[in-house]
N, C-alpha and C positions, 0 to 999 in steps of 0.2 A: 951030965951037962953037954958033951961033946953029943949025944945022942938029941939033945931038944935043938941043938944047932944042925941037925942033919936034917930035924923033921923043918925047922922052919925052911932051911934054902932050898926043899924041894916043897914046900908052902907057896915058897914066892915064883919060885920055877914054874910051878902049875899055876897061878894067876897068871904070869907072864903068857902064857901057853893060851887060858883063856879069852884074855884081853885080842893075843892077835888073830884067834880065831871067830870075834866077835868083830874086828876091824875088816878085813875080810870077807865075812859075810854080809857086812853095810856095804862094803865096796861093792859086791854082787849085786845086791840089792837095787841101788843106786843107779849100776849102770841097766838092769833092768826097765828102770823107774825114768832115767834118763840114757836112752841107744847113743853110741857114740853120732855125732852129724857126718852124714853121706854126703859129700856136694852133687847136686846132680848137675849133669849138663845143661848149658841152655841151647837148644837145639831150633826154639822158634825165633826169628822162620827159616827155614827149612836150606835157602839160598843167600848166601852172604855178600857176593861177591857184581851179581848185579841186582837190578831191580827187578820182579816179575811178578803180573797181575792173572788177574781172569783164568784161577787154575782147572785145568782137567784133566781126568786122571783115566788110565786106562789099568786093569789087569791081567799080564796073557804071559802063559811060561812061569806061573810062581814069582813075575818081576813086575812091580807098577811101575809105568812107565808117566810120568807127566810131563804135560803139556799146558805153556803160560804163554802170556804174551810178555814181550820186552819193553818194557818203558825205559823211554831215553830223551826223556823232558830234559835238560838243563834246571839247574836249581832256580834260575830269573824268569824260565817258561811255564806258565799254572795253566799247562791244559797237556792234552794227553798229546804225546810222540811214539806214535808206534809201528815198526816197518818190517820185524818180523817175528816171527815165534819161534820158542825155544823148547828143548824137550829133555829130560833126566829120566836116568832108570834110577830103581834102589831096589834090594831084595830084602831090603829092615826098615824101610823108610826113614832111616839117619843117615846113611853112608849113600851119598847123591853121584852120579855118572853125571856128565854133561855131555851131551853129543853134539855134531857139527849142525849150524843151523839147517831145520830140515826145510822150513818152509818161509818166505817173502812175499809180501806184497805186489811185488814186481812180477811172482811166477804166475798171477793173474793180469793178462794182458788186457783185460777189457775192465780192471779194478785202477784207481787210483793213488791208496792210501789207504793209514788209521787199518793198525793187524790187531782187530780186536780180538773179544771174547770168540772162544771155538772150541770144538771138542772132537777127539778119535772115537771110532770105532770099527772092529774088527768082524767081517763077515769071507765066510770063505776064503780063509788066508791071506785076505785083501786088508789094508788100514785106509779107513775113509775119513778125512779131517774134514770138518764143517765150518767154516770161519766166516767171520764176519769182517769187511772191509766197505770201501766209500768206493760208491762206483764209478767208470769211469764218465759214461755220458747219460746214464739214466739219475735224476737226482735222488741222492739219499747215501740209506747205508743200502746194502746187498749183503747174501748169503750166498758163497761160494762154496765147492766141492773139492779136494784133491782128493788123489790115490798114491798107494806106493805099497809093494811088496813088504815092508819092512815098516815095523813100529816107529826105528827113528830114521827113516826116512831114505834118501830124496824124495819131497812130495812133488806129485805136478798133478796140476789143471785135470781136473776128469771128464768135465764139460764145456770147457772152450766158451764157458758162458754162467753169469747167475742161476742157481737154483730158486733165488727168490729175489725178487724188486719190489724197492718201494712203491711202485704203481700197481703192486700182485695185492696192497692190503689196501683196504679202504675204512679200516676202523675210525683210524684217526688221522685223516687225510693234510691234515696242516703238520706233521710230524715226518721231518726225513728221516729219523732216527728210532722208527719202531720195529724195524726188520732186524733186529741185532741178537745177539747172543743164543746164535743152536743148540740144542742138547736133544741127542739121538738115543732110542731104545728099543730095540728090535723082542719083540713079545716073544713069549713060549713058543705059539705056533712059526713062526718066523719071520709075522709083521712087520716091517719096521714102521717108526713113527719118528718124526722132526716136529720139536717144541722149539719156540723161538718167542722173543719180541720186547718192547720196550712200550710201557703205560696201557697196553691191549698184547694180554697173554693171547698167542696162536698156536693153532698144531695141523698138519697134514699128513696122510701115509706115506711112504716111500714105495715105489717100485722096488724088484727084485734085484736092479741092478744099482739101487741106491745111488742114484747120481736123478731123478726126475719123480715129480710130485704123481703120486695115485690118485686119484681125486682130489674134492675144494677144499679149500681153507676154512676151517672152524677158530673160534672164538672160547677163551676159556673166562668166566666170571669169578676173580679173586678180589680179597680186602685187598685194596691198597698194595697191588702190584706193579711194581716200578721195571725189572727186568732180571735177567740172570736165573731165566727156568731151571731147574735140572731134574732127571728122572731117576727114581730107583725105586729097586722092590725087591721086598724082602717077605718070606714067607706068601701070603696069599695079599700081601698091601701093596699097591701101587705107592707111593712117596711123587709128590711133586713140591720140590722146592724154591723160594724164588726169594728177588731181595724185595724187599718191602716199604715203601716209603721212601724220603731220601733226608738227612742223609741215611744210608740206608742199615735194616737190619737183615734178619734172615726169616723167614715164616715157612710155615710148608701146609699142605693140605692131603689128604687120606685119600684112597678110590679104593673098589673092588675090583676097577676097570679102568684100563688107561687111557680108557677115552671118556672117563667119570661117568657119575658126576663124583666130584669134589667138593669135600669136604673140610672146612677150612679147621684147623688145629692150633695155631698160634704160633708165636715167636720163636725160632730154633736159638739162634744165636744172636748175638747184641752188635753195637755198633761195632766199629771194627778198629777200632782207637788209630785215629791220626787218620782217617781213609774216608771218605765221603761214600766210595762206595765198598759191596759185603756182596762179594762173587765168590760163591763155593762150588767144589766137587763133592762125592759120598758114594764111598766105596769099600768094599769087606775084601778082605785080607787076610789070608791063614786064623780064619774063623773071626776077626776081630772086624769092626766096621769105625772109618775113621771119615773126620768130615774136614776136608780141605778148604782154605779162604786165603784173604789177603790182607794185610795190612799196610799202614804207614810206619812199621817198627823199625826199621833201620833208617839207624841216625851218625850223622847230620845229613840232613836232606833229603830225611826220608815223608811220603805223607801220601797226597788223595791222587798223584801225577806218578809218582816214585815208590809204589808197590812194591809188598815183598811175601810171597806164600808160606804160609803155616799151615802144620798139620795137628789137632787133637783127636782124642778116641770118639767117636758115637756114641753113645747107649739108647737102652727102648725099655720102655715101661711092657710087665706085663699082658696088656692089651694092644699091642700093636704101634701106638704114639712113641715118640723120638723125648727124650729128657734134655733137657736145656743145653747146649755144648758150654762145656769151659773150657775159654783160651786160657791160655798159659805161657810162661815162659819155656818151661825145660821140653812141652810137645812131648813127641814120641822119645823114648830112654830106650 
């Protein structure tokens, strides 16, 4: 008897034994089946603490450096205030440096105002920033020059004058506002080239001392091009990207040659939620390519006057074409 009572309680001892090895491996299972949740950061956009539009980005030393402009509308003022531009390093593009303002409106003595869209670029150890402002006594916008030893800066004046006037285009002559938004790309050989413009995409060479135009002004034919050029190239592709419509989206078109012809390719990215306008930069970074813009996402009071830049990844389809950008919240992790 004492013996059937020994067999049963190591009977139930090994069911017991069973059962929590079958609970256990459901538990595995499970969280398998279901990963425990990761919060991720929300990282877009990129700047919290003020408002910044019209970004562009620079690469140099392993560190991208960007450059926006400032918006500083008042919430009761629905049009743009902007008087000078500001500049961040990162070497992850989450962790932002802010540096002292490099550049104003005011450091162009023959400009008036309105520190739009512009862009750096680095030739011979030089930083050459391209901006666009309201001139002083020629009517319109203009495209000015500065220089400075240093990424972020002190810029100053490299020309003592516009590189380009509204009386330099004559596409769309009833328009003071088509000389806007530079983007600079110096080719293999070491051309450089300046794309600009608003409702009539333009481009001209640069001289070697990139501060004065090589030759006339050409004319580029895109669907439904509103402003905000930008150049890149990856492998043997030219990339010209621009906003599209208004309010606006993002589109780009294809070359073998960065003086085209262009080929139009479609929509990169979408509206730009709460922002009338959709001004990017596109740039590759420790092998990854990420495409920079702006929104209205910082709230309250944020929208089409009171900008703020985000960053997501790139991608490209195996023939050369750009895959649709998704914004997002959490951006770069």
């Amino acid at each position: 008897m004492k013996s059937l009572k020994n067999l049963a309680t190591l009977c139930l001892f090994g069911l017991f034994l069973w059962n929590c090895s079958t609970e256990q491996k459901d538990e595995k299972q499970q969280a398998v089946v279901n990963p425990p949740h990761k919060e991720l950061n929300i990282n877009n956009p990129i700047i919290k603490d003020k408002f910044t539009a019209d970004p562009a980005a620079l690469v140099f030393n392993d560190t991208v450096f960007l450059y926006a402009g400032h918006d500083e509308a008042p919430n009761d003022f629905n049009f743009y205030r902007m008087n000078e531009w500001l500049v961040y390093s990162s070497t992850d593009l989450v962790n932002w440096t802010e540096h002292p303002v490099p550049l104003k409106t005011t450091d162009f003595e023959w400009a008036k105002g309105d520190a739009w869209a512009a862009q750096v670029i680095e030739r011979n150890g030089k930083f050459y920033w391209y901006v666009t402002v309201e001139h002083g006594s020629v009517q319109g916008k203009a495209i000015g020059v500065a220089v400075s030893d240093s990424p972020v800066g002190p810029f100053k004046d490299a020309l003592g004058k516009a590189i380009i006037t509204n009386d330099m285009t004559t596409e769309h002559t009833q328009i003071t506002w088509d000389d806007i938004d530079p983007t600079v790309y110096i080719d293999d050989d070491g051309q450089a080239y300046l794309y600009w413009g608003n409702t009539a995409c333009y481009w001209a060479k640069l001289k070697d001392n990139m501060i004065e135009l090589d030759g006339e002004i050409h004319t580029v034919e895109l669907p439904n091009f509103t402003e905000a050029p930008w150049i890149h190239k990856r492998g043997d592709w030219y990339y010209l990207s621009y906003a599209y419509q208004f309010p606006e989206k993002t589109a780009y078109a294809m070359s073998k040659s960065i003086t085209g012809p262009w080929e139009y390719k479609g929509i990169l990215n979408e509206l730009a939620g709460n922002s009338n306008t959709n001004h990017q930069a596109i740039i590759e970074f420790q092998d990854q390519w990420y495409f920079i813009y702006h929104t209205g996402g910082i709230q309250p009071n944020g929208g089409s006057f009171r900008r703020s830049v985000c960053i997501d990844e790139l991608h490209y389809n195996p023939d050369g074409t750009m895959k649709r950008v998704i914004m997002t919240s959490e951006g770069i992790q």
